[in-house]
C-alpha positions as CSV (number, residue, x, y, z in Angstrom):
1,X,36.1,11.3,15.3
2,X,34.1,12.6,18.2
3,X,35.6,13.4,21.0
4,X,35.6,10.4,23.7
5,X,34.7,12.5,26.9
6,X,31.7,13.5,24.9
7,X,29.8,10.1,24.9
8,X,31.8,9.1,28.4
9,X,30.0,11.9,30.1
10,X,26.3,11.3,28.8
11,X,26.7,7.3,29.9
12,X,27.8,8.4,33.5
13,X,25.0,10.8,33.6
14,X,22.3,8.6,32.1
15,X,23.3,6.2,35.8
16,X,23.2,9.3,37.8
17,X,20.7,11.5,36.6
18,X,19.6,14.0,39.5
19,X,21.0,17.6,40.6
20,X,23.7,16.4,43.5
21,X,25.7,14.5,41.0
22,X,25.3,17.5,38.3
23,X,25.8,20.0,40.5
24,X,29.1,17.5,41.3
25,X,30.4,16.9,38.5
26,X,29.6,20.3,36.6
27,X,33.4,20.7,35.3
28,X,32.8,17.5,33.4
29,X,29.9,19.0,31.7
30,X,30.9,21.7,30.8
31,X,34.1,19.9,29.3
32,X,32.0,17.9,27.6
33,X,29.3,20.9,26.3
34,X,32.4,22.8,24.9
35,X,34.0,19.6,22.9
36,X,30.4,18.8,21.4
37,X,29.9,22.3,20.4
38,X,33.4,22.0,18.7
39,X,32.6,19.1,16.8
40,X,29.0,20.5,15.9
41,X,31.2,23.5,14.5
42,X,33.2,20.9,12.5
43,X,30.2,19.3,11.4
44,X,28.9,22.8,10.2
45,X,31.7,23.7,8.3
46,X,32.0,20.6,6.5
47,X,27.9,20.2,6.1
48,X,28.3,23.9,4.3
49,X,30.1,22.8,1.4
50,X,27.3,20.1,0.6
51,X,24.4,22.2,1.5
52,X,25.0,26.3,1.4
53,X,21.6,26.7,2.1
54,X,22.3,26.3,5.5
55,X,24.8,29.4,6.0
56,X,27.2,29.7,8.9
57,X,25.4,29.1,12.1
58,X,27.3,28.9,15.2
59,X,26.8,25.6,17.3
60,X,25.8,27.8,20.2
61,X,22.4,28.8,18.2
62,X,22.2,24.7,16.7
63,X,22.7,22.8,20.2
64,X,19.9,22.1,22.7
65,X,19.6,23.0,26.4
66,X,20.3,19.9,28.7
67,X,18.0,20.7,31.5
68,X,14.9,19.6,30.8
69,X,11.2,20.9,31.7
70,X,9.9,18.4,34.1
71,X,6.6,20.8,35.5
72,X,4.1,18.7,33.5
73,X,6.0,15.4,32.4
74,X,5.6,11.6,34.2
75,X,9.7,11.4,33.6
76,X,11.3,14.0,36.7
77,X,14.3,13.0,35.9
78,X,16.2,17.0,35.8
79,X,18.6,16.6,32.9
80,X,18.2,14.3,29.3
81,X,20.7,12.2,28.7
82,X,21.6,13.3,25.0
83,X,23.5,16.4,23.2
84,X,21.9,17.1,20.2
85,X,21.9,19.8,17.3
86,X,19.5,20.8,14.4
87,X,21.6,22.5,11.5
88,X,19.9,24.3,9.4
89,X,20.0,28.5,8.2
90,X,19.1,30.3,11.1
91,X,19.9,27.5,13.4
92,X,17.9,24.9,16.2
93,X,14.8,27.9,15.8
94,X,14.8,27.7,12.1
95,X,11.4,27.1,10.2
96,X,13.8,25.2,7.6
97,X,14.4,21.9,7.0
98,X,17.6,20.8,8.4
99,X,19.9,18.4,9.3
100,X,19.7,16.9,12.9
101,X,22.5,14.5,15.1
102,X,21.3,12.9,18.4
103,X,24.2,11.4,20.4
104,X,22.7,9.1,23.6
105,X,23.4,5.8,25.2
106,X,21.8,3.4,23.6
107,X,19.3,5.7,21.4
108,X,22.0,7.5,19.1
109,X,20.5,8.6,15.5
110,X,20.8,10.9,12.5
111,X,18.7,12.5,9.9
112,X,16.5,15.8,9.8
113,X,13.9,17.2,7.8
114,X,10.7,19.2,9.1
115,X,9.8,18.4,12.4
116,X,6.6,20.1,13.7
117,X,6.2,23.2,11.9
118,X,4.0,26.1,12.3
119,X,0.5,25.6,10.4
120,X,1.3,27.8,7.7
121,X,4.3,26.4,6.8
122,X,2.9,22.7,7.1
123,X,0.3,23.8,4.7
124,X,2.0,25.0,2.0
125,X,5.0,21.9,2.4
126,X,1.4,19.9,1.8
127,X,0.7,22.3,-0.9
128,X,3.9,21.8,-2.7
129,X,4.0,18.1,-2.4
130,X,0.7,17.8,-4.1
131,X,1.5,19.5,-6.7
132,X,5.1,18.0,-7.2
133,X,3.8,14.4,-6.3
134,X,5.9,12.4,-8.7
135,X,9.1,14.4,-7.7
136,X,8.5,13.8,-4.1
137,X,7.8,10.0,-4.6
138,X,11.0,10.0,-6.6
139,X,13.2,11.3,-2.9
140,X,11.3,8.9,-0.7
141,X,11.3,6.0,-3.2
142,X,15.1,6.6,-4.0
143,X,16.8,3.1,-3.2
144,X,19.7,4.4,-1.3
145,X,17.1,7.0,0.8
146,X,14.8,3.6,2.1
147,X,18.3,2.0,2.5
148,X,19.1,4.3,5.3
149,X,15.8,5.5,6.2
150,X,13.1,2.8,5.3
151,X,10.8,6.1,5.0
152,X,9.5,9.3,6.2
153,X,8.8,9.4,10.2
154,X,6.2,11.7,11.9
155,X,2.9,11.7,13.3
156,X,-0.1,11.3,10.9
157,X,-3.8,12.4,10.7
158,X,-6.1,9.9,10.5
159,X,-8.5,11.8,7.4
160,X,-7.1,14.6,4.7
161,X,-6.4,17.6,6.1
162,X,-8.8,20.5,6.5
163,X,-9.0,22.4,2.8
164,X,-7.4,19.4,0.8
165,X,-9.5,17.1,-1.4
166,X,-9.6,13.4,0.5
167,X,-9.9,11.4,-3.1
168,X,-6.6,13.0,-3.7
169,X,-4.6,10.1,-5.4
170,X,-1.8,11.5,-3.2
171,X,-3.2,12.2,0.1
172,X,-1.7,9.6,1.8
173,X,1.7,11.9,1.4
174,X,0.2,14.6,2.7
175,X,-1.3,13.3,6.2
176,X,1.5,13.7,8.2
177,X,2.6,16.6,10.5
178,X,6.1,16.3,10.9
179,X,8.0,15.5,7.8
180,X,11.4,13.7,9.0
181,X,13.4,10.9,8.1
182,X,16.2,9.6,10.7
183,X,18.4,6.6,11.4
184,X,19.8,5.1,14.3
185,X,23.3,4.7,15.6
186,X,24.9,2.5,17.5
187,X,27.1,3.1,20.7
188,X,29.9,1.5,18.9
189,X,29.5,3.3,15.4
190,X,29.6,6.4,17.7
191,X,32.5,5.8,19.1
192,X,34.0,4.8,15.7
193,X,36.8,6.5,13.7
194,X,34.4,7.2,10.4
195,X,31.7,8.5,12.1
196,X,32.1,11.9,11.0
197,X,31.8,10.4,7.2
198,X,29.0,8.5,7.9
199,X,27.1,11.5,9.6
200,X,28.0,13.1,6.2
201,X,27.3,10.6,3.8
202,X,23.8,10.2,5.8
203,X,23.2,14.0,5.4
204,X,24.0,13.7,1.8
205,X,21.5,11.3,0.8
206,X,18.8,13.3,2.8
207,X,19.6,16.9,1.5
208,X,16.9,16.3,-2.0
209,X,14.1,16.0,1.3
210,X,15.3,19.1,2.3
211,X,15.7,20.9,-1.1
212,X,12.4,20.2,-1.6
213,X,10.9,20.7,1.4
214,X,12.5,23.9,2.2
215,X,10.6,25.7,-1.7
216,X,7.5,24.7,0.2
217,X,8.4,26.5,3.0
218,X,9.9,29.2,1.2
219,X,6.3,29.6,-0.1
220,X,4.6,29.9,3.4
221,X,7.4,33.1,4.2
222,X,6.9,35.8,1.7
């Protein structure tokens, strides 16, 4: 179960999002930091014995930053209103596929995969995927996969990408940029007994993604 002053301390800063009440209320942060980092650490540990590919990272190296760059974005608000972690071998850096857990008011969610990688590594994740077609439609198409998450999300090209043939029966598969697949959680199914066996059960069912993902990638860093 995660820790109630977790989520407590995100919905009071979501309603008072600016430095005075931060600088305020700083104890309560950092209360609340430490006990997500502890769970993330929990999470880890049991995530490990589903996936080893993921090694031991430390929650420190998984977790995000809470202060947010506001020099070139519309939103100034200073802070975001979430704690979140990407596990994966190497941790939140890694040019892995992973495992990711958002916790927010009102925009909780779950999942992973490959967000934005680096052009070399996108290529050859394309690479692989055309060549393993049927295998990859076999993950995505997987009844209990669309279940939870209806099907991959990421941002997609509007032609082929540069060096791949566009009458590709497959190229449709191989447009996007990010590949990721996430679902959303509620306040209350946050704040419920099972959520760390849900979290699990969700990671579960994406780990073939990130099996196969993650030889494409393997590819790109020799």
């Amino acid at each position: 179960m995660i820790p109630k002053e977790i989520f407590d301390f995100l919905v009071e800063l979501s309603v008072n999002n600016n430095r005075d009440w931060f600088n305020n209320n700083k104890p309560k942060y950092q209360s609340a930091k430490e006990a997500f980092e502890q769970y993330i650490d929990q999470l880890i540990a049991t995530l490990h014995g589903i996936d080893r590919s993921i090694g031991h990272p430390d929650a420190k190296d998984c977790t995000f930053r809470i202060f947010r760059d506001v020099r070139f974005a519309k939103n100034k608000q200073p802070y975001k209103n979430n704690f979140g972690a990407y596990i994966a071998h190497g941790g939140r850096k890694s040019p892995y596929a992973g495992y990711y857990f958002h916790m927010e008011p009102d925009n909780s969610f779950v999942g992973g995969g490959l967000y934005n990688p680096e052009p070399q590594i996108l290529r050859s994740v394309r690479e692989h995927i055309i060549k393993n077609a049927d295998e990859y439609r076999q993950i995505i198409d997987n009844k209990k996969f669309k279940s939870i998450f209806n099907e991959i999300h990421g941002e997609k090209l509007k032609t082929a990408p540069k060096g791949f043939d566009k009458n590709d029966a497959n190229i449709e598969l191989i447009r996007y940029k990010s590949y990721a697949a996430i679902t959303p959680l509620s306040d209350e199914q946050i704040r419920a007994k099972n959520i760390d066996k849900k979290i699990i059960d969700i990671f579960t069912v994406l780990k073939p993604l990130n099996d196969f993902i993650n030889r494409g990638v393997k590819k790109a860093l020799v």
